[in-house]
C-alpha angles and dihedrals in degrees: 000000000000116000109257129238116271081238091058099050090047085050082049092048096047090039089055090042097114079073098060114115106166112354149343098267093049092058096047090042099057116007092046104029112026109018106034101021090224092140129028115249088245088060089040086061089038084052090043094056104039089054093045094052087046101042110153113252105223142135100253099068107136094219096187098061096033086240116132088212143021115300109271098352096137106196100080104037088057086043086052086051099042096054091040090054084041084053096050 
């Protein structure tokens, strides 16, 4: 299987959302890597760190538990994809 594009697995990512219980990594961690095998671990670390390079700078970082946003609240994590995917 051929790596996919950085623009796919964030289309992946947005298109699983309804799965999402606490972040982004989480849910590409385990619903689309480990549980559900929808990405290969290799695209799950090219996902980590892109999000991780492109993380959004807001106020509203939860610095304690490392999430951008609050746990499971869904909006702007899809409005942070979608732009991301626009972007690509």
């Amino acid at each position: 299987m051929e790596t996919r594009t950085i623009k796919e697995l964030l289309q992946l990512t947005l298109d699983n959302i309804d799965h999402l219980s606490t972040g982004l990594c989480s849910l590409i961690a385990y619903h689309l890597c480990e549980n559900n095998r929808i990405i290969t671990v290799d695209e799950w670390m090219i996902l980590d760190d892109y999000i991780e390079s492109n993380r959004p700078h807001n106020k509203h970082y939860y610095t304690g538990d490392n999430y951008y946003w609050k746990i499971g609240n869904k909006t702007p994590r899809i409005n942070w994809l979608k732009k991301q995917i626009k972007s690509l």
